[in-house]
Short mmCIF file of the C-alpha atoms (twelve columns), coordinates in Angstrom:
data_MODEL
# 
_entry.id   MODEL 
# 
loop_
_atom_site.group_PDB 
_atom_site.id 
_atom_site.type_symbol 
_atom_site.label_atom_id 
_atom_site.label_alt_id 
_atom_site.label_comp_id 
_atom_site.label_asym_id 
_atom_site.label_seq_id 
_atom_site.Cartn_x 
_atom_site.Cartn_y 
_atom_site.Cartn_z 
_atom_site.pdbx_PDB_model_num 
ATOM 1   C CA . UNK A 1   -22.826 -5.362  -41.090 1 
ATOM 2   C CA . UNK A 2   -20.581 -6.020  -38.205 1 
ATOM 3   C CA . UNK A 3   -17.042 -5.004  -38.031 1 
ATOM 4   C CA . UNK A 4   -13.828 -6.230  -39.000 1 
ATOM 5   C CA . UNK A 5   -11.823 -7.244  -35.500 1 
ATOM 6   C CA . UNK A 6   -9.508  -10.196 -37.078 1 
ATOM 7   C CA . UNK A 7   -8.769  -11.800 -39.944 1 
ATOM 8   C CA . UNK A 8   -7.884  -15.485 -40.291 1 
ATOM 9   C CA . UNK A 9   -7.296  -15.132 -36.502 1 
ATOM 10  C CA . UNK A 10  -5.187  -12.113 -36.660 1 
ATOM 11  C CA . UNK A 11  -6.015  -8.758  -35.105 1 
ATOM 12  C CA . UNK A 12  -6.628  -6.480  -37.796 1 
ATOM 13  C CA . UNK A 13  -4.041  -3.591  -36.364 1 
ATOM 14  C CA . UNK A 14  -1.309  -6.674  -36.545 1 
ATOM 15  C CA . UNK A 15  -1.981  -6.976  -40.393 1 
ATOM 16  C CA . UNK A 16  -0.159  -4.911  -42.794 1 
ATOM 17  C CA . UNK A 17  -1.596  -4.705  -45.786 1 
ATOM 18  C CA . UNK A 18  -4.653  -6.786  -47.102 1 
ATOM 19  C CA . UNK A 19  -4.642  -7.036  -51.152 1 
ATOM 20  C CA . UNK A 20  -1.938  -4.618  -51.572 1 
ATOM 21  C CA . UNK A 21  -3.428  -1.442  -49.033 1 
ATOM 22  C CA . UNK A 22  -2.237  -1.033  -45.880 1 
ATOM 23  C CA . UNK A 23  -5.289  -1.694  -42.918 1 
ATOM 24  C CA . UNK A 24  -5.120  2.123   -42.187 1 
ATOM 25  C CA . UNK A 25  -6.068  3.437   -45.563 1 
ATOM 26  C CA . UNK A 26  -8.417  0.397   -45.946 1 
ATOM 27  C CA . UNK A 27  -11.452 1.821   -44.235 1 
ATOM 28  C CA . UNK A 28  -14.226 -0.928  -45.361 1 
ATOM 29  C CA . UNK A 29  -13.927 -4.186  -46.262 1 
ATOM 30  C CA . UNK A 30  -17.192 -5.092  -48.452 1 
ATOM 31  C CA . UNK A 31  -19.197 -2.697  -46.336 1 
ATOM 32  C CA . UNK A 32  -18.317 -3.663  -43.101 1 
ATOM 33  C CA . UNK A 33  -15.968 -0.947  -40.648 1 
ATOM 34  C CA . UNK A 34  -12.184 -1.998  -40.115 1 
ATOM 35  C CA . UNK A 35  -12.004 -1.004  -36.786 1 
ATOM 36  C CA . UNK A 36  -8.548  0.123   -35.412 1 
ATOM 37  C CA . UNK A 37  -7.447  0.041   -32.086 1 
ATOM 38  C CA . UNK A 38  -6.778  3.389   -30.171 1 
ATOM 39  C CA . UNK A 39  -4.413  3.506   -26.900 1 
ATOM 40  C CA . UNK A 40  -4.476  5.826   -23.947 1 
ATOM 41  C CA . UNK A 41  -1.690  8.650   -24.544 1 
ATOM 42  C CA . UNK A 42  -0.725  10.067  -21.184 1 
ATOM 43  C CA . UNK A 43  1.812   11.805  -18.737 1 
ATOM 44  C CA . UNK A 44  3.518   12.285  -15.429 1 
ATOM 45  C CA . UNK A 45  4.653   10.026  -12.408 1 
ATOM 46  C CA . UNK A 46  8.472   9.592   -11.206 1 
ATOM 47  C CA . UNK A 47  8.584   6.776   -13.819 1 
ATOM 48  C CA . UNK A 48  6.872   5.255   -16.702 1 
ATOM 49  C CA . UNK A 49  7.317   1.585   -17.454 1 
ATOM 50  C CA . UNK A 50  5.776   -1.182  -19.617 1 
ATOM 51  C CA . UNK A 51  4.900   -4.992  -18.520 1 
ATOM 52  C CA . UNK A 52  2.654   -7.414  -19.228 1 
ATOM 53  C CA . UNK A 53  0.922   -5.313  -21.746 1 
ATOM 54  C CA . UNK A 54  0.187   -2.401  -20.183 1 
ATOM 55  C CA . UNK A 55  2.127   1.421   -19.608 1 
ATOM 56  C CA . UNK A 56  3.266   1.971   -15.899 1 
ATOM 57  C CA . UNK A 57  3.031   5.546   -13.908 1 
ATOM 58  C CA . UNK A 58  4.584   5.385   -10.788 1 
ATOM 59  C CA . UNK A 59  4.044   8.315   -8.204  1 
ATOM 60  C CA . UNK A 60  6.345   8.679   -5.136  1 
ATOM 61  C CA . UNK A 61  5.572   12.039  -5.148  1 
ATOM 62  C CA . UNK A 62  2.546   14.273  -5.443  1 
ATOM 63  C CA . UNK A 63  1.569   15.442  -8.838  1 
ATOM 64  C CA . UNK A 64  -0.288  15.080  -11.984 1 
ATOM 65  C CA . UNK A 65  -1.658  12.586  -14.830 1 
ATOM 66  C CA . UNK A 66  -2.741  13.875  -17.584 1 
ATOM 67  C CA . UNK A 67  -4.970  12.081  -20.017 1 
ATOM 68  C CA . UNK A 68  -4.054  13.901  -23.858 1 
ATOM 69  C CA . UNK A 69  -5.454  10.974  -25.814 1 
ATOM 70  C CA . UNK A 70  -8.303  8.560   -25.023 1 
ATOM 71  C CA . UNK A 71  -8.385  4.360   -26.187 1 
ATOM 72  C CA . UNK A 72  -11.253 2.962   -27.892 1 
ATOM 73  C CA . UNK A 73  -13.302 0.068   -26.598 1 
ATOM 74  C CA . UNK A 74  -12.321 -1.520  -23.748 1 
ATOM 75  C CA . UNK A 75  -8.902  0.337   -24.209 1 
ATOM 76  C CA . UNK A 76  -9.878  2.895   -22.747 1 
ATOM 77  C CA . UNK A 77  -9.465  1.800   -19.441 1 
ATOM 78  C CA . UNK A 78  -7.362  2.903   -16.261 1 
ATOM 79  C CA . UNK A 79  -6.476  0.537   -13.265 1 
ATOM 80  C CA . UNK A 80  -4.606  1.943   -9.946  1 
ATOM 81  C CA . UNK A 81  -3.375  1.133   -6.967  1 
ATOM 82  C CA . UNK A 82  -4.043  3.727   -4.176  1 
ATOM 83  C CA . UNK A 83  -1.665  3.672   -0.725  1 
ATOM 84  C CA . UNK A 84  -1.556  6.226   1.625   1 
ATOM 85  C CA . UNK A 85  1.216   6.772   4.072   1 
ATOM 86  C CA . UNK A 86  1.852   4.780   7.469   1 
ATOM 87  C CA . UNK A 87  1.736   5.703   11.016  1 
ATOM 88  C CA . UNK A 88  4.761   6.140   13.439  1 
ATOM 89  C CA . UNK A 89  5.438   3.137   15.894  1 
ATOM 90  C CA . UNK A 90  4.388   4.027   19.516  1 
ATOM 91  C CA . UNK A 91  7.268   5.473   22.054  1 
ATOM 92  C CA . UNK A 92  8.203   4.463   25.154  1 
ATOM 93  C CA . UNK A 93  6.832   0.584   24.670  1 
ATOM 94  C CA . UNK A 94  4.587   1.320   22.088  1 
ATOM 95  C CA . UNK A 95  2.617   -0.468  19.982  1 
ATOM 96  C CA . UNK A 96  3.444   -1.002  16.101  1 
ATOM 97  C CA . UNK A 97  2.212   1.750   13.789  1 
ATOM 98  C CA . UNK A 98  -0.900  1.535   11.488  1 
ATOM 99  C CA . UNK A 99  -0.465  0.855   7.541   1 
ATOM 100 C CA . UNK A 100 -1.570  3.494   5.250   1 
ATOM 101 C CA . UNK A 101 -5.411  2.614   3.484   1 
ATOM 102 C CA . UNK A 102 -4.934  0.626   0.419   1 
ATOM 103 C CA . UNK A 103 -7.312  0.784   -2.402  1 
ATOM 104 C CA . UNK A 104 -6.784  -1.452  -5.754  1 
ATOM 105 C CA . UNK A 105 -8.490  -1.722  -9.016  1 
ATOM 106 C CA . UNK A 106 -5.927  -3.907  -10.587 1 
ATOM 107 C CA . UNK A 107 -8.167  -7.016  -12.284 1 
ATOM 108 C CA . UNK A 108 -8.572  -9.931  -9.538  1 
ATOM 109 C CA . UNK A 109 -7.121  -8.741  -6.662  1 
ATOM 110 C CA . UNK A 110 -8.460  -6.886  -3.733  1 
ATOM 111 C CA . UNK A 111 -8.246  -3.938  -1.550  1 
ATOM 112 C CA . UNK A 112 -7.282  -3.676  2.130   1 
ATOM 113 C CA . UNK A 113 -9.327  -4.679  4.838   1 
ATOM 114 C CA . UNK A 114 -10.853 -7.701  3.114   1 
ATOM 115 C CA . UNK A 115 -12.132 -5.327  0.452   1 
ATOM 116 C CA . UNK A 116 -13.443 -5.672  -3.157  1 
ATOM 117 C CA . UNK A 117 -11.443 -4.592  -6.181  1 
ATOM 118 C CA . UNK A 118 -12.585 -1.266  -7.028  1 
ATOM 119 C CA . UNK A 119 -14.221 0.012   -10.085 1 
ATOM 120 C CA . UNK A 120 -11.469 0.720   -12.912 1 
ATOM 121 C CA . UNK A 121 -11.622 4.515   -14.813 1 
ATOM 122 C CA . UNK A 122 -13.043 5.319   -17.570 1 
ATOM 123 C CA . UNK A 123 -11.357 8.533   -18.464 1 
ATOM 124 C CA . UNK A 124 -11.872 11.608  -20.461 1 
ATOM 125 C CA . UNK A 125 -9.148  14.112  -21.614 1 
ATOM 126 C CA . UNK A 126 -8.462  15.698  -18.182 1 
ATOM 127 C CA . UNK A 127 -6.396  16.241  -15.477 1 
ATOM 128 C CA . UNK A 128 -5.755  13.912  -12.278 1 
ATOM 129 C CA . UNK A 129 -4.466  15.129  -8.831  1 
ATOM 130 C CA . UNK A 130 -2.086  13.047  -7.420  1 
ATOM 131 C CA . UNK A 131 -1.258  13.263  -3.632  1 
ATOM 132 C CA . UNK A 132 1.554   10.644  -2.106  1 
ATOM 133 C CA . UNK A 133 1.019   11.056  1.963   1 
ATOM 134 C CA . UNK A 134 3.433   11.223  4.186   1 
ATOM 135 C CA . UNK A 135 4.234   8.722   6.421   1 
ATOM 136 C CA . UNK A 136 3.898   9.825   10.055  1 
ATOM 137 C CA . UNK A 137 6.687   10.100  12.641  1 
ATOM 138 C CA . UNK A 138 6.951   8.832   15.881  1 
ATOM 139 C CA . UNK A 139 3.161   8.523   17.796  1 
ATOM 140 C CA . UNK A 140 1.549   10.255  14.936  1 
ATOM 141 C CA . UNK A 141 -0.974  9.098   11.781  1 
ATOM 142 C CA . UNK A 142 0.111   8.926   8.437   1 
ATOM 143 C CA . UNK A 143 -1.533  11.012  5.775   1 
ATOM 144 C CA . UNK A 144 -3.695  10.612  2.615   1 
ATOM 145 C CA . UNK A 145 -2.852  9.771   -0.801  1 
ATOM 146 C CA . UNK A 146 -5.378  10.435  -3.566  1 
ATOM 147 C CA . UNK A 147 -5.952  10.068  -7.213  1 
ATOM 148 C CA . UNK A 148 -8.710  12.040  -8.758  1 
ATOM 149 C CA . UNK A 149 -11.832 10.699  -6.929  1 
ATOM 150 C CA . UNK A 150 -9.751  7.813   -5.045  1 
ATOM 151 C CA . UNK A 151 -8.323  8.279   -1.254  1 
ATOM 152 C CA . UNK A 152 -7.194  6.350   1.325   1 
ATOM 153 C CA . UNK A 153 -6.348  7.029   5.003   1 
ATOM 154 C CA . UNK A 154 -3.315  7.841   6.678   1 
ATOM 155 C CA . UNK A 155 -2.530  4.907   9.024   1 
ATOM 156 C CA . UNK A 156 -3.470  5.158   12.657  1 
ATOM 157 C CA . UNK A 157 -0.245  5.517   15.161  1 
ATOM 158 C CA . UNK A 158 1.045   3.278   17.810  1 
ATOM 159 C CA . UNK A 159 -0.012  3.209   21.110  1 
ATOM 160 C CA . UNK A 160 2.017   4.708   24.058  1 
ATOM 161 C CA . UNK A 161 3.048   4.685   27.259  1 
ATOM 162 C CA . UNK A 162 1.003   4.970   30.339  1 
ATOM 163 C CA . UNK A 163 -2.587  4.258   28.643  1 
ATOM 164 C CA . UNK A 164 -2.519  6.640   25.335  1 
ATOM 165 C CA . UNK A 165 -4.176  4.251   22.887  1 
ATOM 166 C CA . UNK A 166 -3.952  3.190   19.201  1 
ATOM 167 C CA . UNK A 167 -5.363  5.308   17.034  1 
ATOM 168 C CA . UNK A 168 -7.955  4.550   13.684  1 
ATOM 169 C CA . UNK A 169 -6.621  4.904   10.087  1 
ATOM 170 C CA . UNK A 170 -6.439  3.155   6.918   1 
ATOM 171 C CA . UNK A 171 -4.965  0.314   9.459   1 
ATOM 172 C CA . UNK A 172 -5.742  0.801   12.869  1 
ATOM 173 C CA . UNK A 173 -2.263  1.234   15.166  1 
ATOM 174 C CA . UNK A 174 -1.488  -1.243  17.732  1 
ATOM 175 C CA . UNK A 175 -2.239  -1.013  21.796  1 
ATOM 176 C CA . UNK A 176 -0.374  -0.447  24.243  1 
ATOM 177 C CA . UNK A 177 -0.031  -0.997  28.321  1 
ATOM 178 C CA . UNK A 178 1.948   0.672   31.148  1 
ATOM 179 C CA . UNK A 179 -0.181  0.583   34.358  1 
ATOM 180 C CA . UNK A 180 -3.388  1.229   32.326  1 
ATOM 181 C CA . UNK A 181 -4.600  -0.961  29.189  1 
ATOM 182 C CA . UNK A 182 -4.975  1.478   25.974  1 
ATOM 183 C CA . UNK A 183 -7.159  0.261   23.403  1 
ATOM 184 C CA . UNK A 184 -5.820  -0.636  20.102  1 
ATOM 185 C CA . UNK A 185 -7.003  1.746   16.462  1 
ATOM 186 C CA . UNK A 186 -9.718  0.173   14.235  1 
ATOM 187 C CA . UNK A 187 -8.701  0.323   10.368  1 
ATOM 188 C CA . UNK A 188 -10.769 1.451   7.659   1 
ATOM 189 C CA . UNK A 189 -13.515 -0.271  5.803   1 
ATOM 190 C CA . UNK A 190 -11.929 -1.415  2.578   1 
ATOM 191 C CA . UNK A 191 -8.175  -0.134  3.346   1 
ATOM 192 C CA . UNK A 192 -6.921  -2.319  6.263   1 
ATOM 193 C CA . UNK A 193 -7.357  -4.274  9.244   1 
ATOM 194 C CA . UNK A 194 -6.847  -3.414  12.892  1 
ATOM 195 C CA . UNK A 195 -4.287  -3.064  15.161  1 
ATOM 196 C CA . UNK A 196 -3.228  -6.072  17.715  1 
ATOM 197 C CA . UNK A 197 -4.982  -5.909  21.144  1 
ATOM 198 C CA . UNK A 198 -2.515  -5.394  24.320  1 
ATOM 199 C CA . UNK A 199 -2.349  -8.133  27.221  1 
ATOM 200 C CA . UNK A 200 -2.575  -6.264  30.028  1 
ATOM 201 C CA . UNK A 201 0.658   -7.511  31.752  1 
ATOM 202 C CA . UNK A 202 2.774   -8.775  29.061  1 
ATOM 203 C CA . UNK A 203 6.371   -7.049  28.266  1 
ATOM 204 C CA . UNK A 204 5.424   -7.035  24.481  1 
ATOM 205 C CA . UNK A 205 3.560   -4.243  22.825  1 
ATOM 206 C CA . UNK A 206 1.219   -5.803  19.684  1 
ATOM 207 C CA . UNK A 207 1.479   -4.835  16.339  1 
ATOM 208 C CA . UNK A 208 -0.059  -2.131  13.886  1 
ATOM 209 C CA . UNK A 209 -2.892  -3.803  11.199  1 
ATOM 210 C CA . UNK A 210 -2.096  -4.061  7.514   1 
ATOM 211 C CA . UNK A 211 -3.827  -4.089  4.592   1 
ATOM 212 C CA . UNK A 212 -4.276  -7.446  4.522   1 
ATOM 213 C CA . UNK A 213 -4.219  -8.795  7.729   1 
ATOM 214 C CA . UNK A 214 -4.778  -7.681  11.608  1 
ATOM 215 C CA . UNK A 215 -1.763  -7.104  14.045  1 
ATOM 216 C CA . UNK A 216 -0.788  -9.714  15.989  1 
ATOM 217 C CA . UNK A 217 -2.354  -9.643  20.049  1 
ATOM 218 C CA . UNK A 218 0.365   -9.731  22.845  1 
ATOM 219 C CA . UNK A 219 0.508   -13.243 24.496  1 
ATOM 220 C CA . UNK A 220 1.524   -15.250 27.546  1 
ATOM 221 C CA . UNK A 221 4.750   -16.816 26.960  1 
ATOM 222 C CA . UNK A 222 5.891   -15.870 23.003  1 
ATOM 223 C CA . UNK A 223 4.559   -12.003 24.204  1 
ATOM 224 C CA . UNK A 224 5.118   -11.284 20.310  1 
ATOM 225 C CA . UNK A 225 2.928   -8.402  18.466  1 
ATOM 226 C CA . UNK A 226 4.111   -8.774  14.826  1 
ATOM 227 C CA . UNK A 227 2.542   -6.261  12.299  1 
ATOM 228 C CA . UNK A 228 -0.219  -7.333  10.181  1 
ATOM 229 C CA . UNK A 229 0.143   -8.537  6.840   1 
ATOM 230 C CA . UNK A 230 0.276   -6.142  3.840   1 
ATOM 231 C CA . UNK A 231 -1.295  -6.811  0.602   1 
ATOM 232 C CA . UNK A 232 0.464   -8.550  -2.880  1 
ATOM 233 C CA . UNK A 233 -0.214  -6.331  -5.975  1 
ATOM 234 C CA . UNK A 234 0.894   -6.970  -9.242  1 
ATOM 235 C CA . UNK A 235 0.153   -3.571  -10.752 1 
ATOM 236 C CA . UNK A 236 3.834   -2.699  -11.837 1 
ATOM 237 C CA . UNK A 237 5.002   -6.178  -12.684 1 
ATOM 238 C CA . UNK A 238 7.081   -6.941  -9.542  1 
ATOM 239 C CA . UNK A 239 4.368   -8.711  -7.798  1 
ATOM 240 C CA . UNK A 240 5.045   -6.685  -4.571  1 
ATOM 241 C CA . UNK A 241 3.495   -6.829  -0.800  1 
ATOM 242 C CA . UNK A 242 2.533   -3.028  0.314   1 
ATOM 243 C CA . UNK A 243 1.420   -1.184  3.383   1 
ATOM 244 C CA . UNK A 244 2.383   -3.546  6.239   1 
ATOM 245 C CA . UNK A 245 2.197   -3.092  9.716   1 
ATOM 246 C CA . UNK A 246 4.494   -2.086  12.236  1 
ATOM 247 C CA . UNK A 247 5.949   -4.346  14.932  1 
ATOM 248 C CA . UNK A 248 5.392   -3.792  18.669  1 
ATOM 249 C CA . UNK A 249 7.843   -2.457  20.784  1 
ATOM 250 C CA . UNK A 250 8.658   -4.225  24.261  1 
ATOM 251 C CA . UNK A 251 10.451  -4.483  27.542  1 
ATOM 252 C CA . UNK A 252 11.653  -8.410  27.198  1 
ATOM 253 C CA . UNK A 253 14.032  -10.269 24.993  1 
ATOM 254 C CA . UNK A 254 11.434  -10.662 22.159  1 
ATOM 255 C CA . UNK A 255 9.408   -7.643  20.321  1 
ATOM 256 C CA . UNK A 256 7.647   -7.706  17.106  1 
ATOM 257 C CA . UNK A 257 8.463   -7.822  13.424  1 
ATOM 258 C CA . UNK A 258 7.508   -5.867  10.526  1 
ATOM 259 C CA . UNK A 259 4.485   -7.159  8.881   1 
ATOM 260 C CA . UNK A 260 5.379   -8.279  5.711   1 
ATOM 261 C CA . UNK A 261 5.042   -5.876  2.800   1 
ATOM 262 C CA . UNK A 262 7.375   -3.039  4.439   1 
ATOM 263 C CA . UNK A 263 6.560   -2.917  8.099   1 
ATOM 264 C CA . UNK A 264 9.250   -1.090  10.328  1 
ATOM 265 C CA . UNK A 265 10.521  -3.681  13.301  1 
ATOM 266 C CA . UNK A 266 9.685   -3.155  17.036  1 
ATOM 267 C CA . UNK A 267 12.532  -2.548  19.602  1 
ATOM 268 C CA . UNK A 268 14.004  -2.945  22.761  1 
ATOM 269 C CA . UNK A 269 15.554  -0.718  25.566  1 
ATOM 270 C CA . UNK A 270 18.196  -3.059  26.729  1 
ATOM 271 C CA . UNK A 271 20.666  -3.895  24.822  1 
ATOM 272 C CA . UNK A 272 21.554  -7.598  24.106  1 
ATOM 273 C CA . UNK A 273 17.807  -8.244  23.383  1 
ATOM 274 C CA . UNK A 274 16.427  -9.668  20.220  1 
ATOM 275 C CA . UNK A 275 14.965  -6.917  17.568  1 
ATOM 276 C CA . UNK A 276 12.266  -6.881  15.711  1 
ATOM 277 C CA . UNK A 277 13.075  -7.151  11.509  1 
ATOM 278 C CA . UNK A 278 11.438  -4.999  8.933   1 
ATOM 279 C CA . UNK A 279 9.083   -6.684  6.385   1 
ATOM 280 C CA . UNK A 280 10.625  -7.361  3.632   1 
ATOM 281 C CA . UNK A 281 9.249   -8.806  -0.126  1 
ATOM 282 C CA . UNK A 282 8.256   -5.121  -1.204  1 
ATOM 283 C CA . UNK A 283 9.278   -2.347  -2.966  1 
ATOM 284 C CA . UNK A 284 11.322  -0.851  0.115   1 
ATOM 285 C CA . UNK A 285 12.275  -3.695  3.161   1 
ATOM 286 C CA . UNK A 286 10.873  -2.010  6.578   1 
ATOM 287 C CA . UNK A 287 13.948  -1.333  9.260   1 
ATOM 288 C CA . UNK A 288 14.869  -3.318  11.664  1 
ATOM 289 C CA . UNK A 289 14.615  -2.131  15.318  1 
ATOM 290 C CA . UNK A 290 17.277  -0.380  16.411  1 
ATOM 291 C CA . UNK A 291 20.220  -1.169  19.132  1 
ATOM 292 C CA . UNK A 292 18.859  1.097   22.246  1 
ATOM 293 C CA . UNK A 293 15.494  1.240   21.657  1 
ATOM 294 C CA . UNK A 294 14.438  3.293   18.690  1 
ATOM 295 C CA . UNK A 295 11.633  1.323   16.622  1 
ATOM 296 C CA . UNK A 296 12.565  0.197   12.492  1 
ATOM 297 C CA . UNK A 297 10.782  2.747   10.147  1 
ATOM 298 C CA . UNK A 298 8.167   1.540   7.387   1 
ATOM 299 C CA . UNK A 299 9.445   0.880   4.345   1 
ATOM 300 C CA . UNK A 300 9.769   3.991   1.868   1 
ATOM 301 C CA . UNK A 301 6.704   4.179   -0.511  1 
ATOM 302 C CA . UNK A 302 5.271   1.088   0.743   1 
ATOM 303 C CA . UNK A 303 2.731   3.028   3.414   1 
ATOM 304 C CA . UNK A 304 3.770   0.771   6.320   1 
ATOM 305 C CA . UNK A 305 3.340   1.552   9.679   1 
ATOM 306 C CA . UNK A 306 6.887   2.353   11.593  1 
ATOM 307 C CA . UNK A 307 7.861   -0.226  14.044  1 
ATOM 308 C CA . UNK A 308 7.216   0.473   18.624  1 
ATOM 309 C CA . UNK A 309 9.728   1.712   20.529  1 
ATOM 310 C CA . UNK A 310 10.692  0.481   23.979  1 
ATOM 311 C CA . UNK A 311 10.911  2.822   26.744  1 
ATOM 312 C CA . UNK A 312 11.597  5.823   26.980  1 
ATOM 313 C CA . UNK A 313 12.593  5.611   23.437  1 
ATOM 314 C CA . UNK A 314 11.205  6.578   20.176  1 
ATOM 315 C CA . UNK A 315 8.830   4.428   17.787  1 
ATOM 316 C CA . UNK A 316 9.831   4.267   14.074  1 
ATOM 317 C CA . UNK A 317 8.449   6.303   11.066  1 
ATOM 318 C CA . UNK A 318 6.153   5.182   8.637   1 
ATOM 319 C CA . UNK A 319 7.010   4.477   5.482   1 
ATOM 320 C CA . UNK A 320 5.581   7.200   2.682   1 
ATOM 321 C CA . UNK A 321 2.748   5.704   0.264   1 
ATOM 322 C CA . UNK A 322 2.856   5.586   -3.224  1 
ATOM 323 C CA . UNK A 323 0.207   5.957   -6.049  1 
ATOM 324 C CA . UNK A 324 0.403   3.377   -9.505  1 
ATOM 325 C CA . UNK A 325 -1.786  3.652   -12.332 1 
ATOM 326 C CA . UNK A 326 -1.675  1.410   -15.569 1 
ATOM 327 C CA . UNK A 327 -3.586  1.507   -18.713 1 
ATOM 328 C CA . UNK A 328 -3.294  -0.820  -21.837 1 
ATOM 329 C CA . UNK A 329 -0.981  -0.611  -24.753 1 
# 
């Protein structure tokens, strides 16, 4: 016999009674199993929320989920979204900072770098660890998140003055140039993109990569290096971008923006100049640059890469990642 999902249409745990019994004390209908749906019960996060069907954990901060009650069927499900922390902006016309890695289950979208969605969790009663990394500070890589099995990589800093290059990550940080040309960071397969290559020449610094799109190249003319483009998630509802990358610092009258998503803006030494903006349309805008030469920070919790500085001055922060898990209700 199969088993009893609707009636007339209706899901069975929507009806209350059926000839006078309520459906939990009516087991069998004529043989066949009423089946009754079972939910996920679990804890922890900075917040919980509800949308679109489904409960909400939010980490900003490291800790635990804990699974105390499993869902039946394909209830018994959890999606995530995975971001580590972003890379400082390069000193002393450096290039934009790296985004954190960015791995995502959530149904029909994609991970960083181009990548697949990832395989959802099926969990048991247990335990997850939850680690939100840091964003680096000036000239130095972000760090790891991680949830359970699931980690990204810190983003890969700015380059720097005088020939010290970009470094790899999650997204790869951007060049930089001063008398030598310094090579720009690669990202990771799966998390993010590049970092922009440096024009040997050119007063602009390029931009760190982002989870969904490489930093921009310095050029003739425009000399921009704009971060790279973060990636849209819907996962909490808000439809947010995350981990963008950071603008490129520079010596001219134009330096790079924050990649959109949280990105930190490049700067300039002189004052007077145009700054580079923060990335905006996420859960924390990136900084602008700032007046004098300090580069715009990542956003917070987005895992953006912090924004160049121009010389001799400091490169912004990245922004701090963020873990998100969801599981129906």
């Amino acid at each position: 016999m199969p088993n009893i999902a609707t009636i007339n249409g209706i899901a069975e745990d929507n009806i209350a009674t059926h000839n006078g019994a309520t459906a939990s004390t009516n087991a069998t209908k004529n043989g066949d199993t009423w089946i009754h749906a079972v939910y996920i019960t679990a804890s922890g996060g900075d917040s919980i929320t509800t949308s679109g069907g489904y409960k909400i954990h939010t980490f900003t901060n490291s800790g635990t989920f804990s699974v105390s009650g499993l869902g039946n069927g394909s209830r018994n499900v959890i999606e995530y979204l995975v971001v580590a922390g972003g890379a400082g902006g390069g000193s002393s016309l450096g290039g934009g900072g790296g985004a954190g890695g960015l791995r995502n289950s959530t149904a029909s979208e994609t991970s960083g770098g181009g990548g697949s969605s990832e395989t959802d969790i099926t969990p048991s009663i247990q335990n997850f660890t939850v680690t939100v990394g840091a964003g680096g500070p000036a000239q130095t890589n972000g760090y790891t998140s991680v949830f359970g099995s699931i980690t990204t990589v810190g983003g890969g800093r700015g380059g720097y003055y005088n020939g010290n290059a970009g470094l790899s990550g999650g997204s790869g940080g951007g060049g930089a140039w001063i008398n030598t040309n310094a090579g720009n960071g690669a990202g990771t397969a799966n998390q993010g993109y590049a970092g922009g290559v440096e024009t040997a020449g050119q007063p602009a610094n390029p931009g760190g990569g982002g989870a969904g799109g490489v930093g921009s190249n310095s050029t003739a003319g425009s000399a921009l290096g704009n971060g790279g483009l973060g990636l849209q998630s819907n996962i909490d509802g808000n439809n947010y971008y995350w981990a963008g990358g950071g603008g490129g610092g520079s010596s001219s009258n134009h330096c790079g923006n924050g990649g959109i998503g949280g990105g930190g803006g490049g700067s300039v030494p002189e004052s007077g100049y145009n700054l580079g903006t923060g990335g905006g349309s996420a859960k924390t805008t990136g900084g602008n640059g700032i007046s004098g030469g300090v580069g715009g920070a990542g956003g917070i919790n987005t895992g953006s890469g912090g924004g160049g500085g121009g010389h001799p001055y400091a490169g912004g922060a990245g922004g701090k990642g963020i873990v998100i898990v969801r599981y129906p209700i």
